[in-house]
The first five atom37 places (N, CA, C, CB, O) and aatype in JSON, in Angstrom:
{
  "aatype": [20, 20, 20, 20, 20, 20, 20, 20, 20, 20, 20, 20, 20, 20, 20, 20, 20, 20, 20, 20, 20, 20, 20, 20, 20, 20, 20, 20, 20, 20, 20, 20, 20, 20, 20, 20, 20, 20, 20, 20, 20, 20, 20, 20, 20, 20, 20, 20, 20, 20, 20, 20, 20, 20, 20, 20, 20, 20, 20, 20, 20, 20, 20, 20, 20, 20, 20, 20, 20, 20],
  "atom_mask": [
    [1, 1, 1, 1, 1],
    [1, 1, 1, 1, 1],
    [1, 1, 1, 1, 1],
    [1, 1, 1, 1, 1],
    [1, 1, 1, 1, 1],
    [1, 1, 1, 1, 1],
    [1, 1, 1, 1, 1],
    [1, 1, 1, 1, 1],
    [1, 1, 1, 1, 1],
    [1, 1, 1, 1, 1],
    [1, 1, 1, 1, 1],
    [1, 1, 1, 1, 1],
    [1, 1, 1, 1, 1],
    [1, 1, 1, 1, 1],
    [1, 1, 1, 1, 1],
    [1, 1, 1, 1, 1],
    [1, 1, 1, 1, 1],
    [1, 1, 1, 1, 1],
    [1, 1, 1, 1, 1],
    [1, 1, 1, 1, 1],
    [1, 1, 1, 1, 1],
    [1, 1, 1, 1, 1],
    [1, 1, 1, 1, 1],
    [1, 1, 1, 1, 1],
    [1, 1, 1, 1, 1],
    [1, 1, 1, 1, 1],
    [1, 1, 1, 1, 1],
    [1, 1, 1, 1, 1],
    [1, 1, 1, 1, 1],
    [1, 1, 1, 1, 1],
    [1, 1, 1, 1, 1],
    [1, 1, 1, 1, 1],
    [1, 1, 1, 1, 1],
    [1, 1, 1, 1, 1],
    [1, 1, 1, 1, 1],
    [1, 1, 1, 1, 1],
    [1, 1, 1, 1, 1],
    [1, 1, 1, 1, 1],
    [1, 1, 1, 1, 1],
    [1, 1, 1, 1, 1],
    [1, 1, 1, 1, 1],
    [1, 1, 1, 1, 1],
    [1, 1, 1, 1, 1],
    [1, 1, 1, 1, 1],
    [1, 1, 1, 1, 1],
    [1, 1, 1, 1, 1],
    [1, 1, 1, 1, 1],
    [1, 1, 1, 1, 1],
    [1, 1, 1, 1, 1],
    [1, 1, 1, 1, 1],
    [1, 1, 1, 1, 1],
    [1, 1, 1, 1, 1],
    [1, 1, 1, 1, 1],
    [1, 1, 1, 1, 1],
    [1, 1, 1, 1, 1],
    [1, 1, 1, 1, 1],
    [1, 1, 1, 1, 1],
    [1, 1, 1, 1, 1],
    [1, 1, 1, 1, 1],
    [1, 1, 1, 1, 1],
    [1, 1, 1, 1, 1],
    [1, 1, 1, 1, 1],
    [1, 1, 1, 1, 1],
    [1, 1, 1, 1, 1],
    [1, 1, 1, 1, 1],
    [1, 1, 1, 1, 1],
    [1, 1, 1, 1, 1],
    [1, 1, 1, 1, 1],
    [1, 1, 1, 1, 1],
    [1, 1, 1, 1, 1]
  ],
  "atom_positions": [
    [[0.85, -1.18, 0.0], [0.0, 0.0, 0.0], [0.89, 1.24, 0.0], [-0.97, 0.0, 1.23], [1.99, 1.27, 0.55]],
    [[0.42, 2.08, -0.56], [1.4, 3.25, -0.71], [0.33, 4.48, -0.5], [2.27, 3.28, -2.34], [-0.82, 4.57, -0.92]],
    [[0.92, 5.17, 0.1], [-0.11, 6.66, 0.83], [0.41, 7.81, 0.35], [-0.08, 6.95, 2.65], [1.64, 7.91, 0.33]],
    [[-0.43, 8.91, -0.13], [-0.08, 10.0, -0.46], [-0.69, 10.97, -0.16], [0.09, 10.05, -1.4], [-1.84, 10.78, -0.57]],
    [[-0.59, 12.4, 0.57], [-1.33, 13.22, 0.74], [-1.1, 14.43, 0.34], [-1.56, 13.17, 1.69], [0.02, 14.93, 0.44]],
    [[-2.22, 15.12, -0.23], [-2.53, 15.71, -1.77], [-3.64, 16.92, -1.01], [-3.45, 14.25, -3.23], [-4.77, 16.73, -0.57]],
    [[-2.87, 18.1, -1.06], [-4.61, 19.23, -0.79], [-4.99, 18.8, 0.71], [-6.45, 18.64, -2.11], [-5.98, 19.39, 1.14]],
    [[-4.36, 17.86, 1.63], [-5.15, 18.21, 2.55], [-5.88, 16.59, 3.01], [-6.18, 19.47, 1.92], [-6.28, 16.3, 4.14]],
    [[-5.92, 15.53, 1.55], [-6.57, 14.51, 1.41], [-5.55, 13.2, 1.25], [-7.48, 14.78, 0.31], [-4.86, 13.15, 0.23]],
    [[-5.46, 12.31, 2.1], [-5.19, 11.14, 1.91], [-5.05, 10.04, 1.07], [-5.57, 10.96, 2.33], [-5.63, 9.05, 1.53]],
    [[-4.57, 9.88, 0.16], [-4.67, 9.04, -0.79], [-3.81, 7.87, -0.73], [-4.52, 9.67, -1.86], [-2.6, 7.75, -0.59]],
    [[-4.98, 6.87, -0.89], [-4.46, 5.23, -0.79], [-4.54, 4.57, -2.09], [-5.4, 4.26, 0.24], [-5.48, 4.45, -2.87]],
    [[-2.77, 4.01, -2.17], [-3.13, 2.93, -3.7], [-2.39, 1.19, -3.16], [-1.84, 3.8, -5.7], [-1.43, 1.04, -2.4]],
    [[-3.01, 0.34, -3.68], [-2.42, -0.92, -3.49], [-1.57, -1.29, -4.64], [-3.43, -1.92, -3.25], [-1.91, -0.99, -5.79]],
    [[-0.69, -1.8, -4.44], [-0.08, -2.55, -5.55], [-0.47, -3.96, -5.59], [1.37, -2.48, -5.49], [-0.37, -4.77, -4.66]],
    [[-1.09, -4.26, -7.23], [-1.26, -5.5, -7.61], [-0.39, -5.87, -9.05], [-2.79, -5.66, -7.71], [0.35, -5.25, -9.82]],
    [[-0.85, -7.06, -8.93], [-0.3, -7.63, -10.32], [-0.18, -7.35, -11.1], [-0.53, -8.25, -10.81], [0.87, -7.3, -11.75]],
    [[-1.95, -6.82, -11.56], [-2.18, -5.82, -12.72], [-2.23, -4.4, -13.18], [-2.96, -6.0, -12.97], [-2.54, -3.8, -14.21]],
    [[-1.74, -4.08, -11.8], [-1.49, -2.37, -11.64], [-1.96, -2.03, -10.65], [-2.04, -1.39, -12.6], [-2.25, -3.01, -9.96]],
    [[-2.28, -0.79, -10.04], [-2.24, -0.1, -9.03], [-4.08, 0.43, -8.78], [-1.01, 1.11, -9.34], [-4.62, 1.11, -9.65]],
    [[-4.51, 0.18, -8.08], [-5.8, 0.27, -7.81], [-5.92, 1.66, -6.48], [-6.31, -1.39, -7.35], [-5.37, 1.81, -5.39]],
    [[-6.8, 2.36, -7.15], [-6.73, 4.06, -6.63], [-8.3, 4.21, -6.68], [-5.75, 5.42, -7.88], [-8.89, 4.33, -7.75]],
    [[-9.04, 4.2, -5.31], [-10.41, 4.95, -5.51], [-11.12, 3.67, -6.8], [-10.09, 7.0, -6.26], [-11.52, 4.0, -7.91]],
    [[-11.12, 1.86, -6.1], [-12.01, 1.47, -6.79], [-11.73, 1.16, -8.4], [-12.91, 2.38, -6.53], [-12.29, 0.23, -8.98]],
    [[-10.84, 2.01, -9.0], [-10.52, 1.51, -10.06], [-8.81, 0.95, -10.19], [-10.96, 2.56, -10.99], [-7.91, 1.28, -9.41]],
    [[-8.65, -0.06, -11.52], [-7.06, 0.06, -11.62], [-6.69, 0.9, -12.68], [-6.33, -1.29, -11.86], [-7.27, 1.35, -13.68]],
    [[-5.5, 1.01, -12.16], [-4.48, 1.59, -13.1], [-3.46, 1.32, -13.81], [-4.07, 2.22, -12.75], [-3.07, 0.32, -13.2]],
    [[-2.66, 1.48, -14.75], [-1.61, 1.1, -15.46], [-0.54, 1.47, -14.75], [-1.6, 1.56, -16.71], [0.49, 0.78, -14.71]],
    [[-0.7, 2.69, -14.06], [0.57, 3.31, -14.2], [0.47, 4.29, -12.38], [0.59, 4.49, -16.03], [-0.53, 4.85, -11.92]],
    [[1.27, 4.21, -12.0], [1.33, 5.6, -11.14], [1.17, 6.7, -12.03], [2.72, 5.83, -10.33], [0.37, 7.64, -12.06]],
    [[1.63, 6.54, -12.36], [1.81, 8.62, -13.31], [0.31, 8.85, -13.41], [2.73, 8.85, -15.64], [-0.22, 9.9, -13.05]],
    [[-0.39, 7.77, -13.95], [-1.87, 8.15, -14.12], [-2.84, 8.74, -12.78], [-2.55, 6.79, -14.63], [-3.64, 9.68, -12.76]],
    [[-2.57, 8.14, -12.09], [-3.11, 8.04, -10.67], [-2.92, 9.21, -9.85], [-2.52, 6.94, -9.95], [-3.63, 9.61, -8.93]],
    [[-1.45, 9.88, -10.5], [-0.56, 11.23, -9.75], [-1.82, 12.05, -10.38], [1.47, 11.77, -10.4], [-2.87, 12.38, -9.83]],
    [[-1.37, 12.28, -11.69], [-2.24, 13.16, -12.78], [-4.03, 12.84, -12.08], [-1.92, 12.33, -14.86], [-4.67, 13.85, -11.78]],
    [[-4.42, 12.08, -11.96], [-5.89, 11.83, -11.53], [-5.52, 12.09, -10.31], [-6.68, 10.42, -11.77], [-6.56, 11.63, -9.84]],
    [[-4.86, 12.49, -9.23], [-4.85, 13.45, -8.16], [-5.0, 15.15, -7.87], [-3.86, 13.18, -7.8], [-5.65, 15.97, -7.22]],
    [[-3.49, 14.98, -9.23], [-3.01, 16.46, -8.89], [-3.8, 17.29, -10.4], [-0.84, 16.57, -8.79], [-4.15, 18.47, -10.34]],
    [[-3.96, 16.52, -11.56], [-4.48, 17.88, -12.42], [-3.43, 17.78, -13.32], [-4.58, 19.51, -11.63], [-3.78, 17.84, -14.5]],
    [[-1.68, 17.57, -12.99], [-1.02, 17.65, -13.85], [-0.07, 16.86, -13.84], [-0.77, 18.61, -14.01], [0.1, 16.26, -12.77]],
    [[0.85, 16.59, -14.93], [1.73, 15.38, -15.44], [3.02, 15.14, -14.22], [2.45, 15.84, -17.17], [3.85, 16.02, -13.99]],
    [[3.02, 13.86, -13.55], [3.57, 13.6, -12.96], [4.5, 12.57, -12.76], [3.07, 13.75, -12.54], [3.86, 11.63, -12.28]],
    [[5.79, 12.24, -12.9], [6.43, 11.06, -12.94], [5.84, 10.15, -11.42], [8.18, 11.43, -13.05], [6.23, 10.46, -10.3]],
    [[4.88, 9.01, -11.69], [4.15, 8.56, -10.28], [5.53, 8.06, -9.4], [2.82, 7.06, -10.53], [5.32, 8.0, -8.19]],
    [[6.47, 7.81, -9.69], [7.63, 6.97, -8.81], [7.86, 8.38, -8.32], [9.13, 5.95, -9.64], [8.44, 8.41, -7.24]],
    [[7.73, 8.91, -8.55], [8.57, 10.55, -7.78], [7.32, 10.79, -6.96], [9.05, 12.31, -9.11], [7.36, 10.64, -5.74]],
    [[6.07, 11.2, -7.66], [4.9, 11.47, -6.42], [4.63, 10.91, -5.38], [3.8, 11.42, -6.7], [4.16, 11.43, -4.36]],
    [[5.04, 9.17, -5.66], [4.78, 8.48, -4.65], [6.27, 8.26, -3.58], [4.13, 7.18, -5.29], [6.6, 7.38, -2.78]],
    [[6.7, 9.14, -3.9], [8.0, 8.8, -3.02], [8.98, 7.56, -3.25], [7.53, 8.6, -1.66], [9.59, 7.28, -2.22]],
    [[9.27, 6.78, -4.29], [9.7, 5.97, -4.9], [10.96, 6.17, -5.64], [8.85, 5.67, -5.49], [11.72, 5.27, -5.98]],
    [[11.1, 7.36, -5.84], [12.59, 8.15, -6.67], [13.64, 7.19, -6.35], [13.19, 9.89, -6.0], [13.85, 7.05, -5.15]],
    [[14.32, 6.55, -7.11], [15.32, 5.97, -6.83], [16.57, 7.03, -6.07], [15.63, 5.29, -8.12], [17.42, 6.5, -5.36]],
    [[16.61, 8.91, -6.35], [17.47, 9.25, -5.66], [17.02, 9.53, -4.63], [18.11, 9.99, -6.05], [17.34, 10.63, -4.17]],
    [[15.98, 8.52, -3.75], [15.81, 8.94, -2.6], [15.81, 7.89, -1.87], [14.83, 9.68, -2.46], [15.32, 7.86, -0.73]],
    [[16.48, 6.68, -2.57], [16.54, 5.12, -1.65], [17.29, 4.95, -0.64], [16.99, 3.97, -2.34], [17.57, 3.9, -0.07]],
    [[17.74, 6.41, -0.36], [18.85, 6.21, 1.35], [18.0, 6.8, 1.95], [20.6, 7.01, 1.72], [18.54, 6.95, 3.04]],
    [[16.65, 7.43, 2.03], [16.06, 7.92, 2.92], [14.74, 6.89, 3.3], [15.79, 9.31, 2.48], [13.8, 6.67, 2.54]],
    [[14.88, 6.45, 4.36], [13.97, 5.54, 4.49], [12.23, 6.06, 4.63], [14.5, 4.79, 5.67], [12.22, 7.24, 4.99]],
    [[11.13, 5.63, 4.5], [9.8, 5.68, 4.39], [9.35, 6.36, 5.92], [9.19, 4.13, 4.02], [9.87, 5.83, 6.9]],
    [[8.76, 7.08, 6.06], [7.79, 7.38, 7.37], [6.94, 6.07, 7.81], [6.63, 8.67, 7.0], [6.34, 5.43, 6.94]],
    [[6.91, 5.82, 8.69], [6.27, 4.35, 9.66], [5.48, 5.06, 10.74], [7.66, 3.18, 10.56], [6.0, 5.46, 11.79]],
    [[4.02, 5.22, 10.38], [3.29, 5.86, 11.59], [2.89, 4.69, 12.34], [1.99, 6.83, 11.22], [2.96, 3.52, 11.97]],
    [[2.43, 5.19, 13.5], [2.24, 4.37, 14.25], [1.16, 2.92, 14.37], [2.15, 5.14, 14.96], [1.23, 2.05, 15.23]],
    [[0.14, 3.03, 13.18], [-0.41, 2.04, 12.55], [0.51, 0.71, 11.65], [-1.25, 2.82, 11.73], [-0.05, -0.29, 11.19]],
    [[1.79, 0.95, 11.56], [2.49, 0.31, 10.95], [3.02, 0.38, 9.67], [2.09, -0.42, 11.06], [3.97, -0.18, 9.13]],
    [[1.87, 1.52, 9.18], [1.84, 1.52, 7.27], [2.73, 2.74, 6.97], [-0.01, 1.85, 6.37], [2.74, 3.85, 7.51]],
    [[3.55, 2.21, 5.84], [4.14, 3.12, 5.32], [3.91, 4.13, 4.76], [4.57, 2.83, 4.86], [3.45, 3.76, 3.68]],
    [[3.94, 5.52, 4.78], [3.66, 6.54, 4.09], [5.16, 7.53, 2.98], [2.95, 7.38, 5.35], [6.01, 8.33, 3.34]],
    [[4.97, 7.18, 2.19], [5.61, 8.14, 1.17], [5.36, 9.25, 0.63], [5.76, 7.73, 0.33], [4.54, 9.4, -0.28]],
    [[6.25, 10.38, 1.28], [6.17, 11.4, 0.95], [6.9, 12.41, -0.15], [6.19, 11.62, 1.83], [6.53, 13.57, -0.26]]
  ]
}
C-alpha cells in the first residue's frame, strides 16, 4: 500500500499484479493516478516517493504500521 497526501486529502493505492488500484478503479501506471490526483503530469515513482534518488532515505512508519511516502 502506498499513501499520499494531496490538498489536505489522503490518498491510498495498493499494488497489484495488474497495476495499481486508486479509488475502486485500476491503473496502469502511477503517473496516471498522480495526474488523476493532482491535475497535472507527474512522474508517479517521484509522487509516490519511490525516486530511486531517494533510496537512502527511508519511508515514514506511523504508528499504525503503514508506510507513508512522501
Amino acid at each position: 500500500m502506498l499513501l499520499r497526501e494531496w490538498d489536505g486529502q489522503s490518498h491510498r493505492v495498493t499494488v497489484m499484479e495488474s497495476g495499481f488500484a486508486w479509488n475502486g478503479v485500476i491503473y496502469g501506471s502511477l503517473s496516471r493516478i498522480a495526474r488523476e490526483i493532482t491535475g497535472t503530469n507527474w512522474n508517479g515513482f517521484v509522487f509516490f516517493g519511490l525516486d530511486q534518488k531517494q533510496k537512502d532515505k527511508p519511508p515514514e512508519v506511523r504508528g499504525n504500521g503503514k508506510v507513508f511516502s512522501s
